[in-house]
Structures are given as C-alpha cells and as structure tokens.
C-alpha positions in Angstrom: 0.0 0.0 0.0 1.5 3.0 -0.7 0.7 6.5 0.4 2.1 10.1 0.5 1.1 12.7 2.8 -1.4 11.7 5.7 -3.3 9.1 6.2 -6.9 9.2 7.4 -8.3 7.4 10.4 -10.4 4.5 9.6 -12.9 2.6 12.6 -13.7 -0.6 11.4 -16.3 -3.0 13.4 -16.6 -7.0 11.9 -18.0 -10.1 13.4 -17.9 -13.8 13.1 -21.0 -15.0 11.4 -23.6 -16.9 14.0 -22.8 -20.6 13.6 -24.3 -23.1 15.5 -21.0 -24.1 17.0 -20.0 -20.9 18.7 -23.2 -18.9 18.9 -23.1 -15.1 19.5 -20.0 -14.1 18.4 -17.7 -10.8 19.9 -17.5 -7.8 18.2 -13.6 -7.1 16.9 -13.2 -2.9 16.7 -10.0 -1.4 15.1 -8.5 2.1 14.0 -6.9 1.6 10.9 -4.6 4.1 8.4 -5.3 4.1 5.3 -5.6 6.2 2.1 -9.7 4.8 1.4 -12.1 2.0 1.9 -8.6 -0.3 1.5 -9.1 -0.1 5.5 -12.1 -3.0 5.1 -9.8 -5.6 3.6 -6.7 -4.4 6.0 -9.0 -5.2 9.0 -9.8 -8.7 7.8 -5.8 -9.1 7.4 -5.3 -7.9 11.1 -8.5 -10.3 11.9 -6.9 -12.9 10.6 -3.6 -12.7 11.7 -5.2 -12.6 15.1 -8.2 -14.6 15.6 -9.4 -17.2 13.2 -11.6 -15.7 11.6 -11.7 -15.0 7.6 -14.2 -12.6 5.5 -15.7 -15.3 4.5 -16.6 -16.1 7.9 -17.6 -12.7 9.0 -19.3 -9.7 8.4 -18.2 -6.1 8.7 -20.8 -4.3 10.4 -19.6 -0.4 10.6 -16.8 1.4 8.6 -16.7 4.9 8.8 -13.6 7.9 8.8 -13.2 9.4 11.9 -13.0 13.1 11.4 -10.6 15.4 14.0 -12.4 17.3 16.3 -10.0 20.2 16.0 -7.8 19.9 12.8 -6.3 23.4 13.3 -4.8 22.5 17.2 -1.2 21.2 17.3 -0.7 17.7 18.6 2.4 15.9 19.9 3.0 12.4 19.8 5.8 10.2 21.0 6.7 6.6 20.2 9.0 3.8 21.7 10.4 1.8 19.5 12.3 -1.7 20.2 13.3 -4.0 17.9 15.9 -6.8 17.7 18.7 -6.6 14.9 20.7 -9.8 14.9 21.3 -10.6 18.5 21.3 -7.3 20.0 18.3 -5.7 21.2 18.2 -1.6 20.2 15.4 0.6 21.9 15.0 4.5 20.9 12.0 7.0 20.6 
C-alpha cells in the first residue's frame, strides 16, 4: 500500500457469522490508516492474523472515517520503538 502525505483514520467493526458451533460471536473494533475504503480488507488481514476468523466467515458491520475534532490544534505524539537486529536488542523513541 503506498501512500504520501497523511493518512486518514479508519474505525472498522466486523464479526464472526452466527454458527451453530460458537453462537453469539464478539465484536472485533480497530483504527486503521489508510488512504480509502482499503481499511475494510486491511481489518480482515489484522483479523486474521489474530483470531481465526476469515471474511468469509464474518461480516463487517460499521466502517466509517473518523473526522478530528479540531484539525487546526497542534498535537504531539511520541513513540518507543524496540526492535531486535541480529542478537542485540536496540530501543530509541
């Protein structure tokens, strides 16, 4: 997926389909990144990479952009990152 400038803020619901086996199923919410509707089929990679669950197994049941409540107002954000290279392990922000 490739992208330049920002990315909007995707909430995506989905759901296992009701089977006789498990019943009522839990609802699975993420915030995904991405440049359109492409957020749908990234949730049921993240799904599936997670739980087993597959799209043809499950419904998505809300997809919307989540618009900023103040776009003008500057925010800060800060990130630790870890990560092993070789053997070592390296840490930063």
């Amino acid at each position: 997926m490739k992208a330049s400038g920002t990315l909007p803020e995707y909430k995506v619901v989905g759901h296992c389909l009701l089977t006789p086996k498990c019943g009522m199923s839990p609802l699975y919410c993420m915030q995904i990144f991405a440049p359109n509707h492409v957020a749908k089929s990234c949730f049921w990679y993240f799904v599936s990479q997670l739980k087993k669950m597959r799209e043809y197994s499950g419904e998505i049941v809300y997809c919307r952009q989540v618009l900023e409540k103040s776009p003008l107002w500057v925010k800060n954000f800060g990130f630790w990152l870890c990560y092993d290279f070789h053997s070592t392990e390296s840490t930063g922000t």
